[in-house]
C-alpha positions as CSV (number, residue, x, y, z in Angstrom):
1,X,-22.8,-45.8,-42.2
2,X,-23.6,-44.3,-45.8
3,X,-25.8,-46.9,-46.4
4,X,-27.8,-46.4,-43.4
5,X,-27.7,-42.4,-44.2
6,X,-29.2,-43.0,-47.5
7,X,-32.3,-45.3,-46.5
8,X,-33.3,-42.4,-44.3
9,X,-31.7,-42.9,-40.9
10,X,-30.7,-39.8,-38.7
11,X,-26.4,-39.8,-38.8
12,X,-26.3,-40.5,-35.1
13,X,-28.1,-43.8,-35.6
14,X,-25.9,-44.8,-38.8
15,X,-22.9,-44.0,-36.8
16,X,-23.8,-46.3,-34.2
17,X,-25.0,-49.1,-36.0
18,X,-21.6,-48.7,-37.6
19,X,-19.9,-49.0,-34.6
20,X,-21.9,-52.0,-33.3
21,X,-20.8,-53.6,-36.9
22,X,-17.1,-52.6,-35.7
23,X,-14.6,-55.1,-33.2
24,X,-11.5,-54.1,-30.4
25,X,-10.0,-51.1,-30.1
26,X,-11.3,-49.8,-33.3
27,X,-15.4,-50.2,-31.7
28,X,-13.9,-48.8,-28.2
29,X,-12.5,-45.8,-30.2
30,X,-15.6,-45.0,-32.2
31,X,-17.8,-45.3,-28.8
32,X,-15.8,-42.7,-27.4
33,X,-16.3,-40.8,-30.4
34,X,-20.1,-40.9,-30.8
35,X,-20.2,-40.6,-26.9
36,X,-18.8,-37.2,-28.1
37,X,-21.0,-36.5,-30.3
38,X,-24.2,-37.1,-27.7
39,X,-22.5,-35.6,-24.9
40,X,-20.8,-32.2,-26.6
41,X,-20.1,-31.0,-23.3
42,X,-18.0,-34.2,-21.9
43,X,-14.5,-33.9,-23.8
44,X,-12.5,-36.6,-24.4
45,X,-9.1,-37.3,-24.2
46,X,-7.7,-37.6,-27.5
47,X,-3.8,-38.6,-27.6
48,X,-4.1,-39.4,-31.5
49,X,-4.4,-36.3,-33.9
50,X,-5.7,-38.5,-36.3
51,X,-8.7,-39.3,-34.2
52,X,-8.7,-36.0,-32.9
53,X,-9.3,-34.3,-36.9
54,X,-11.6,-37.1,-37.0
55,X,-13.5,-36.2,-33.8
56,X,-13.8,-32.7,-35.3
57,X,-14.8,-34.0,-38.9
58,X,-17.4,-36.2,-36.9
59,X,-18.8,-33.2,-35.4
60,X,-19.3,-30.6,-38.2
61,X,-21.1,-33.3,-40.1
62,X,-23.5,-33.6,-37.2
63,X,-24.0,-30.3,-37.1
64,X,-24.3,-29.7,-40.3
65,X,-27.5,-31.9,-40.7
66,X,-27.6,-31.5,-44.9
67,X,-25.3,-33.4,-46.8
68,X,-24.8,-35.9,-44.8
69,X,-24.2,-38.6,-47.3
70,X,-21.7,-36.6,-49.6
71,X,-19.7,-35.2,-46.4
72,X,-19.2,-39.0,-44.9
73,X,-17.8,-40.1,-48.4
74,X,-15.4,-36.8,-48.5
75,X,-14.9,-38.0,-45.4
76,X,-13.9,-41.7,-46.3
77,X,-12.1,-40.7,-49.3
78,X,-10.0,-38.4,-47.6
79,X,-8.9,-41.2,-45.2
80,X,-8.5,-43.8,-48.1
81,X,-6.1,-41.2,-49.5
82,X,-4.4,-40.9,-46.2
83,X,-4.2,-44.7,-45.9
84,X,-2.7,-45.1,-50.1
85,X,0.1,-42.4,-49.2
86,X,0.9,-43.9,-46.0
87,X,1.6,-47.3,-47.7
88,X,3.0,-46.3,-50.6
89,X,6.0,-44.1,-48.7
90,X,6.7,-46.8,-46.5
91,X,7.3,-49.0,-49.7
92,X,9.6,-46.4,-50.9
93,X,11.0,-46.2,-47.4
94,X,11.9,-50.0,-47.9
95,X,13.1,-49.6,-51.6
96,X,15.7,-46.9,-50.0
97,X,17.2,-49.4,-47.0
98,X,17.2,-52.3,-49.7
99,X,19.8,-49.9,-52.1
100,X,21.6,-48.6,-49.2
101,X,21.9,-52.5,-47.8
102,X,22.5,-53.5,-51.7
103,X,25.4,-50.5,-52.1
104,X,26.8,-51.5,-48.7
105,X,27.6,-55.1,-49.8
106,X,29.2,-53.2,-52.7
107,X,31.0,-51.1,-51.3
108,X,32.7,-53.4,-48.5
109,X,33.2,-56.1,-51.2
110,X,35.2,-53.1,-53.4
111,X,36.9,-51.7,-50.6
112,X,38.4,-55.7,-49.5
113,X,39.3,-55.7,-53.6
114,X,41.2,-52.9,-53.2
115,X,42.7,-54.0,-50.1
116,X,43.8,-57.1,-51.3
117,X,44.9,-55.8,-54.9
118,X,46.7,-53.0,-54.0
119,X,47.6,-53.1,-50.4
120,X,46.3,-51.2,-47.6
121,X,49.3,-49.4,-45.7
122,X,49.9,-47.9,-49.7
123,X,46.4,-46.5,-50.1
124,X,45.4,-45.7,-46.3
125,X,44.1,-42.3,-47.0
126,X,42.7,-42.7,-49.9
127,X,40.3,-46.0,-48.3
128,X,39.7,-43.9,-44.8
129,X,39.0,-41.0,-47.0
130,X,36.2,-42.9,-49.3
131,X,35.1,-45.0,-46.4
132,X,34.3,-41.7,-44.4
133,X,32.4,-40.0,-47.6
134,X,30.5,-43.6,-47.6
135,X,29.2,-43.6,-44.4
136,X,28.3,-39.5,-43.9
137,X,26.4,-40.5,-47.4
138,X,24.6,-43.2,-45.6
139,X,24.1,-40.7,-42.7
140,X,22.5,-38.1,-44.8
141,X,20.6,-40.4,-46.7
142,X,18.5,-41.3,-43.6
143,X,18.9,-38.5,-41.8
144,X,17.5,-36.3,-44.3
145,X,14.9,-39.3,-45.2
146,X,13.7,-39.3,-42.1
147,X,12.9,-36.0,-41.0
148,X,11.4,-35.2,-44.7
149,X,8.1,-34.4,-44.0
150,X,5.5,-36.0,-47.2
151,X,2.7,-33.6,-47.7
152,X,-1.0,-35.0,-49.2
């Protein structure tokens, strides 16, 4: 598309010969998109608010009609940014259920020591009481991981 902006074609036309270029559900997404931007009056059912912000991006760049080139790479750059933080939390995602898996083994492997060293009818309390702080650490460890919102 920025190539086709910056040997002179209108955006509409770069947009579609971008989508021609495009294959699956990504092409039938972007069609319903430049249909959009044809037809401003026909609005589309979005469900994604990904493609909905990009819908609206799409549109103020048409409008726009100077700048073109530098809004679409904003544009891309944006997303690319998008796409970098999106991978690189779910790796820290995985790196946190590795250690919780890896402390698990730990723990369970400590707590059969214990069992076996020192009996468990001797130490009850003490091995419900650490097993319950254990697993309300697990809890809060995901619970709070999962509803932590990442801002960009």
């Amino acid at each position: 598309m920025i190539l086709g902006l910056q040997t002179g074609k209108s955006f509409r036309a770069s947009f579609f010969s971008a989508v021609e270029s495009q294959s699956g559900w990504v092409r039938v997404q972007m069609f319903e998109v430049l249909h959009s931007l044809q037809f401003p009056e026909s609005n589309i059912a979005v469900k994604s608010a990904l493609l909905a912000d990009f819908l609206s991006e799409m549109h103020t760049i048409d409008q726009s009609q100077t700048r073109c080139v530098e809004q679409v790479k904003a544009l891309r750059r944006h997303y690319k940014m998008l796409e970098d933080f999106r991978r690189r939390s779910g790796q820290v995602s995985q790196q946190i259920k590795m250690q919780a898996i890896i402390v698990t083994a730990l723990y369970l492997a400590l707590f059969v020591f214990v069992i076996m060293q020192f009996g468990f009818e001797k130490h009850r309390n003490l091995l419900f009481g650490s097993g319950l702080v254990f697993i309300a650490g697990l809890v809060f460890i995901f619970y709070v991981g999962r509803r932590m919102k990442w801002t960009v």
